[in-house]
N, C-alpha and C positions, 0 to 999 in steps of 0.2 A: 504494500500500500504506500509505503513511502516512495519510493522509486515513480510512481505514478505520480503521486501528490508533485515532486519536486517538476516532473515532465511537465505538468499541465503548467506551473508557476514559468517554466522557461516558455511557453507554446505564448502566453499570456506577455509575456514582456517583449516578446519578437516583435507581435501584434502592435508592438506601439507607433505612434506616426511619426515623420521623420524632424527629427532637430527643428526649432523657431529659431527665428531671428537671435541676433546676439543678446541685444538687451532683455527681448523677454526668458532670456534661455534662465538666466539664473531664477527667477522664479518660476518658471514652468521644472528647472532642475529642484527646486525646494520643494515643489509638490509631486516631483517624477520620484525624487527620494522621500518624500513620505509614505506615498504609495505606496513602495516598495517596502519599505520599513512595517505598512501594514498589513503587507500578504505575507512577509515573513512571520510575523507575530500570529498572526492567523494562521499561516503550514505550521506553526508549531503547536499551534494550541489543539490542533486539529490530530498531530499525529500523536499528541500526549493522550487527547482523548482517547484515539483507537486503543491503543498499548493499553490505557488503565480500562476499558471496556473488554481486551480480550481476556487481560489480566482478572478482570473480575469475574467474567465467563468461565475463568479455569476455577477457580477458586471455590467459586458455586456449585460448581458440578464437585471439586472433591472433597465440598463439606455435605453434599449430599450423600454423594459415597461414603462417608466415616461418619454420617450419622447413621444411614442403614444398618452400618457394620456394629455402634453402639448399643443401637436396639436390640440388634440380636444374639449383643455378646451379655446386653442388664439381662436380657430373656432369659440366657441360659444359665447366666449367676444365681439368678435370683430362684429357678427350679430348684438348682441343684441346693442354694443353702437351703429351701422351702425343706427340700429332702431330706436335706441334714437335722433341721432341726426336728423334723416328725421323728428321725433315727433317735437321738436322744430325750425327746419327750412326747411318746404315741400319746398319751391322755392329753396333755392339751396345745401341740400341733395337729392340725387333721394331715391326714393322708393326701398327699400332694395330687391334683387331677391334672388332667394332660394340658401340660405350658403354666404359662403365667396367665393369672385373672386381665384379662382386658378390657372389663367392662366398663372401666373409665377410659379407654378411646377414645379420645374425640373424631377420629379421622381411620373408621373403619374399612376393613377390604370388603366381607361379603355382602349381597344386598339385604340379607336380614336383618345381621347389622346396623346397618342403612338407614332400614325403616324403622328400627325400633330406636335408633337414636331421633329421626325425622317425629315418631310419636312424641317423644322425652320432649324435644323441645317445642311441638304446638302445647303441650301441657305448662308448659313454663307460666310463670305467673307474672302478670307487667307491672311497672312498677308502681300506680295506683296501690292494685292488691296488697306487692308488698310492704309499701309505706300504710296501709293501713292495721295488718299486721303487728308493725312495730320492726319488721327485719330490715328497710330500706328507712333510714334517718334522712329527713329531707327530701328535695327534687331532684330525680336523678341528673347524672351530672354537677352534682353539690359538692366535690371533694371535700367540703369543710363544714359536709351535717353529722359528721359521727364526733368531730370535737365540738360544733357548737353542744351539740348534747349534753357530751362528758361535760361541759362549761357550765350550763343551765341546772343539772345536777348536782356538779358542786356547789353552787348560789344556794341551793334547795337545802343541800345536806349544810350549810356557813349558818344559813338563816335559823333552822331546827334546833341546830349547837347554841347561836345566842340567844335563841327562847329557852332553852335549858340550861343556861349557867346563869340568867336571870331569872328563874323561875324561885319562888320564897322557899326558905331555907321548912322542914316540918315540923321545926320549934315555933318560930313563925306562923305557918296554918295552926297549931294547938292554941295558941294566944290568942286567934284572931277566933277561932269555934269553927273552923273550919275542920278542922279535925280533932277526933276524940283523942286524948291522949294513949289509949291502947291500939287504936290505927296508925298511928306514927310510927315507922323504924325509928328503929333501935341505931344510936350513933356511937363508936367507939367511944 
């Protein structure tokens, strides 16, 4: 690609029309040399592009490959200690069944799979439901309804604390006849 790119930049500059006069030449040559100055910076920008586009072409394709390859190396770890661990305690590991559990897939192969994921989520509850629940704090999209919460909370639990450390001592209620003296705890 380069070799082409640099082609087309020579085909392009042949192309130009012949020398002005003297006087306009120095500035027709200030703006022949800018020109130039900006199809170079341009073939460059252009063949860095390529390189970092093939470069990233490669790069994707062998994180794809080595994530395939992760998959089915946690697969097979994770049978085998599944196994191990049922070896040294039958009562409460179960009996390993064929593979690893993948029913948290989000991105299944067969189309049962498929559809019973495609069920799972028209069941899904929107987020009305679940702000009316109490599981979604705020309007979705809120990044800052789960601490206003915790905030409005602790206000609640500040306020409660200085109704109770104001609240009259039950020496206090016995004087005033609010309480019997045998109702009152007992103070060290």
């Amino acid at each position: 690609m380069t070799s082409s790119l640099w082609h087309s930049i020579y085909i392009h500059r042949s192309a130009l029309p012949p020398p002005p006069h003297p006087q306009e030449q120095s500035g027709l040559l200030n703006q022949a040399t800018q020109a130039a100055n900006n199809l170079a910076t341009q073939a460059t920008t252009l063949v860095n592009q390529a390189a970092n586009s093939d470069t990233t072409a490669n790069v994707t394709s062998q994180a794809k490959t080595l994530g395939s390859q992760a998959v089915g190396a946690a697969g097979t770890l994770a049978g085998q200690a599944h196994a191990q661990a049922h070896a040294l305690a039958p009562g409460i590991v179960p009996a390993p069944t064929e593979g690893v559990d993948l029913s948290h897939d989000l991105k299944p192969d067969s189309e049962a799979d498929k559809e019973k994921l495609a069920k799972a989520l028209e069941k899904k509850a929107d987020a009305s439901e679940l702000k009316n629940k109490g599981i979604l704090k705020g309007n979705p999209g809120d990044s800052l309804a789960g601490k206003k919460d915790e905030l409005q909370k602790a206000m609640q639990k500040d306020v409660l604390d200085n109704g109770i450390a104001q609240r009259p001592h039950p020496e206090e209620l016995v004087s005033k006849g609010i309480l019997s003296p045998d109702e009152a705890p007992k103070t060290n």
